[in-house]
N, C-alpha and C positions, 0 to 999 in steps of 0.2 A: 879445176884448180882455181880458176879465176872465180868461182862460186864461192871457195873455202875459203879467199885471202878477204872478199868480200864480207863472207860473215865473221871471220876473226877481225875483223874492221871495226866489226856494228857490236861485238863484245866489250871491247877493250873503251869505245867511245864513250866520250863523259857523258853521263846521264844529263838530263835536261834540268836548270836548274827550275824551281819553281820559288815565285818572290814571293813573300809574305805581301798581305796587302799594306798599304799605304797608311802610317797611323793618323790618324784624324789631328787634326793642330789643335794645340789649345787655346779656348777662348777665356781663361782665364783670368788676364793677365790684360783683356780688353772686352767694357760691355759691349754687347749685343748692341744692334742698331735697328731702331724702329720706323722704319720710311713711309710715319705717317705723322701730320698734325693732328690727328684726333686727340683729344682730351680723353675720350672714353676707353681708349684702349693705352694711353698711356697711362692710367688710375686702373685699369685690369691687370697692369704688368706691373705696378707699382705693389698693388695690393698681392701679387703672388708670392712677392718677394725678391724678383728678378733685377739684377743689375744694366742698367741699358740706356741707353743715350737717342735723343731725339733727331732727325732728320731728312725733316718730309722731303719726298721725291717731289720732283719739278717736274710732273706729265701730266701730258692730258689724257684724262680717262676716257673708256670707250663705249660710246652708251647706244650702239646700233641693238634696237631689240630684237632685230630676227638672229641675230648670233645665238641668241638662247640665254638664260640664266647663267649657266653652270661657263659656258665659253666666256661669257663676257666678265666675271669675275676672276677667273683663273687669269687669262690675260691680264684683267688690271693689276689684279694683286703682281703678276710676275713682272710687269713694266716699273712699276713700283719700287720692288726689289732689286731690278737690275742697275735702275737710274741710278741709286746710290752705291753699290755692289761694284760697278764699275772707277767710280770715282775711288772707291775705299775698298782695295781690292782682298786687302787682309780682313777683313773684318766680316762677320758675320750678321746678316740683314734681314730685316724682318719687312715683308711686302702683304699689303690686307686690303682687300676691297670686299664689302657686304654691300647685295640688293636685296631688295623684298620685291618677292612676285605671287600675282594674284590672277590666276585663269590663263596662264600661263604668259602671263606679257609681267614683265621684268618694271620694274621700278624704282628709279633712281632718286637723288635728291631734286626736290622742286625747285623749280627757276623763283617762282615767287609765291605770295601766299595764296591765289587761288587755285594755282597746282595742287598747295598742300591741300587744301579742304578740299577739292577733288579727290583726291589721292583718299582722305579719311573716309568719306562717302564712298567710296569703292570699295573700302579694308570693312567697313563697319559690319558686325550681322555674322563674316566670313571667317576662313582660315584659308591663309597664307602661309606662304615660305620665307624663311628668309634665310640666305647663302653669304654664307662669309669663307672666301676662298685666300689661303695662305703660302707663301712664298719664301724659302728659307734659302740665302745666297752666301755663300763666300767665292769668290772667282778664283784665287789665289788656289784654295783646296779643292776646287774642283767641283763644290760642294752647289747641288741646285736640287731642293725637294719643292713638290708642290702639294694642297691635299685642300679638302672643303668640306665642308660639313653643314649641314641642313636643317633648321627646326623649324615644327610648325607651331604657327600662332593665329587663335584664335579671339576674334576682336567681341565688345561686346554692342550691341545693337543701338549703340548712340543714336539719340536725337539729334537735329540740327544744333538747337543751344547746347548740349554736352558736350559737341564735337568745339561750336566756338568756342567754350569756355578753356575745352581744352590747349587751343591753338594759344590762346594769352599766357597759357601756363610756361610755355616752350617756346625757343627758336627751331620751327621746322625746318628753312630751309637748306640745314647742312646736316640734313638727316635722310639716309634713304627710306623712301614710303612715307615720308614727311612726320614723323614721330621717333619717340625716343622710349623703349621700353624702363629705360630706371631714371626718367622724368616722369612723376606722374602717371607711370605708367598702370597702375591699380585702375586709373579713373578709364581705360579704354580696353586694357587686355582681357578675355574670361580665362584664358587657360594658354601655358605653353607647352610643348610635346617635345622634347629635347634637350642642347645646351640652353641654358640663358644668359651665359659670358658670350655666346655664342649673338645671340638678339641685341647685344648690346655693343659686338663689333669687334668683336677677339674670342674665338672658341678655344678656349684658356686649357682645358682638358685634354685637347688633343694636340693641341701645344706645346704643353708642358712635357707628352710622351717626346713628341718630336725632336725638342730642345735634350731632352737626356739621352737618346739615342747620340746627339753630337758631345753629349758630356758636359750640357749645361746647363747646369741646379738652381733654380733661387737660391738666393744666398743665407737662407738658413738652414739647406739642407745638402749643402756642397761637401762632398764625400772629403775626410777627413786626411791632408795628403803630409800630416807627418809620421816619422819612424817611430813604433813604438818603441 
């Protein structure tokens, strides 16, 4: 008896509800935020179309080489994004750090110029990587991706005076691996094997997937939201 009232119990009980997921917020109605001073990545977001507002995270980066490449970007880029992600909790935030590594030691920007022209004379002749790791924050939605992408570049077998020449051409030292692929960049690259939005400090391609996944378009291809 006590079996039967049991299972007449587990009949009659209200099924379980199940919640749809959580709809993503819109970022419509506010740009994106880019948690970098760079110039080169704010002219990659510019040129894609993207609406988005500047302001660079206040951290210090982390340049221990035995964390590895791929450690040591992911973390900056995500310190990056959280600095400002926290302050601006609505808002969606854009965190980026790219190094260049060569033989498998990691490569930061140069303290000063004979770092740089060390740093050329290592790259020259070779191919290297360069990792640009990305951070997509909203705190408010809950919302924390991370993702990296890799391309390799191969340098061309500069002289000592091509390498100077080069150095006069550019500011290396707020460049990781002390060069700049779209300064000048003809005069030292032979070949690249992947992005090269990517070599220049924004892998814009895989980006762009990322940002329409949350449902946000350059602004000339922002999905059409009147009633026919």
């Amino acid at each position: 008896m006590h079996d039967s009232v049991l299972h007449a119990n587990r009949l009659h009980a209200p099924a379980a509800r199940i919640l749809p997921p959580m709809p993503l917020p819109s970022f419509r109605d506010h740009p994106v935020i880019l948690a970098s001073a760079s110039p080169r990545r704010r002219d990659l977001l510019t040129e894609a179309g993207y609406d988005f507002e500047v302001d660079p995270a206040n951290v210090s980066e982390v340049h221990d080489e035995k964390a590895g490449l791929h450690a040591l970007t992911m973390e900056n880029a995500s310190a990056k994004a959280w600095h400002v992600g926290r302050l601006k909790p609505h808002r969606l935030v854009i965190g980026a750090d790219t190094l260049v590594a060569i033989d498998g030691c990691a490569l930061t920007k140069p303290a000063d110029m004979d770092e740089a022209r060390s740093m050329l004379r290592r790259l020259r002749g070779k191919t290297h990587e360069v990792c640009t790791a990305v951070a997509l924050v909203c705190q408010s939605a809950d919302i924390f991706r991370r993702f990296e992408v890799v391309t390799r570049v191969t340098f061309k077998p500069l002289t000592d005076p091509e390498l100077e020449e080069y150095l006069t051409l550019i500011n290396p030292l707020d460049k990781a691996g002390g060069y700049a692929a779209q300064e000048h960049g003809d005069r030292i690259i032979a070949g690249v094997d992947g992005s090269w939005t990517n070599v220049v400090g924004l892998p814009m391609e895989a980006l762009s997937k990322h940002l329409a996944a949350l449902q946000v378009f350059p602004k000339s291809a922002e999905p059409d939201q009147t009633e026919a």
